[in-house]
C-alpha positions in Angstrom: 0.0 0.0 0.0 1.3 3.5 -0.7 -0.5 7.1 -0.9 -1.7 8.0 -4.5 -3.4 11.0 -5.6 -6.1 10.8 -8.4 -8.0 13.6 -10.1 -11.3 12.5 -11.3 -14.0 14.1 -13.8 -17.4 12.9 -14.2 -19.8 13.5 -17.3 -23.1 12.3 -17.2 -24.3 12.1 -20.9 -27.4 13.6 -22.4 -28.8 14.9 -19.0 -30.1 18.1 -18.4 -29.2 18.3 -15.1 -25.7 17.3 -14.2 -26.0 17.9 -10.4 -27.9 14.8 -9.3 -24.8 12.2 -10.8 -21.8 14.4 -10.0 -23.3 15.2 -6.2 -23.5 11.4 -5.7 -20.2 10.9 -6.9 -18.7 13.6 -4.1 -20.8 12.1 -1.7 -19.3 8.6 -2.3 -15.7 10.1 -2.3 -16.6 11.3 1.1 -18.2 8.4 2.6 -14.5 6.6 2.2 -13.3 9.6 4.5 -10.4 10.7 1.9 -9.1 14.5 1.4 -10.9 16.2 -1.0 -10.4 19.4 -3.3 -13.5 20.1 -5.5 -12.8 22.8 -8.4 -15.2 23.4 -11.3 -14.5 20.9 -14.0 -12.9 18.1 -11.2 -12.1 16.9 -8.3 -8.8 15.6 -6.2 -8.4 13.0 -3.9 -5.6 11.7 -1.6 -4.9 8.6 0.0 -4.2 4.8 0.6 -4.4 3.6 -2.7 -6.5 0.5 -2.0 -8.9 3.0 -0.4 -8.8 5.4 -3.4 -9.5 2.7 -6.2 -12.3 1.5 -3.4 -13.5 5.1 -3.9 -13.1 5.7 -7.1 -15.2 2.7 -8.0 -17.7 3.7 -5.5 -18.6 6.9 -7.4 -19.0 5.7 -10.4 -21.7 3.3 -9.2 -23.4 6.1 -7.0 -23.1 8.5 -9.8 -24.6 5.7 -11.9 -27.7 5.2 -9.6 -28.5 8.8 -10.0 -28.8 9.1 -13.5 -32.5 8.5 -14.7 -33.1 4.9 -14.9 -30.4 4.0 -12.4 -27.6 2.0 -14.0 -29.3 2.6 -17.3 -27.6 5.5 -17.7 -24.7 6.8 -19.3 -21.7 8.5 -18.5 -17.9 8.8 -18.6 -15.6 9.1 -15.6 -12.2 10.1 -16.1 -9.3 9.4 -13.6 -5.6 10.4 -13.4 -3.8 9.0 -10.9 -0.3 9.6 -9.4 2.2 8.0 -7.0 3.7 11.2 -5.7 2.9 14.8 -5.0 -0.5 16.3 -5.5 -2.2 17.1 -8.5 -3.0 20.8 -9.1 -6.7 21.5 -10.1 -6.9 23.4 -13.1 -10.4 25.7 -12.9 -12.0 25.7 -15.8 -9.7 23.8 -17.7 
């Protein structure tokens, strides 16, 4: 086990309102206790990296739930991970 930091960037497809998947998602990332920077295209989380890839998986599959139809829907999430140092959030990028 080491410490890993992951940015990750979630986009529900062809929904009107992105909220309901992307809220889930944070809320998931929470749950799992890690430290977490939100910014306005992603978010960063640090930690174990057993516990980050538990995570990670986690909100996809909550974000998944909230999209009308439950797991019908469809969406991509997009992770980069790194061993060392933080990852900088970019706003608006």
């Amino acid at each position: 086990m080491y410490g890993i930091t992951a940015q990750v960037s979630l986009y529900p497809l062809g929904e009107d309102d992105l909220s309901p998947a992307i809220d889930a998602a944070i809320g998931e990332l929470d749950r799992h206790g890690l430290e977490r920077q939100t910014g306005s295209m992603s978010t960063v989380v640090c930690g174990d990296d057993e516990k980050v890839f538990s995570a990670l998986l986690d909100a996809f599959r909550g974000a998944s739930r909230a999209w009308p139809g439950g797991h019908g829907g469809h969406g991509i999430q997009r992770v980069s991970v790194a061993r060392q140092g933080r990852v900088r959030v970019m706003a608006g990028r």
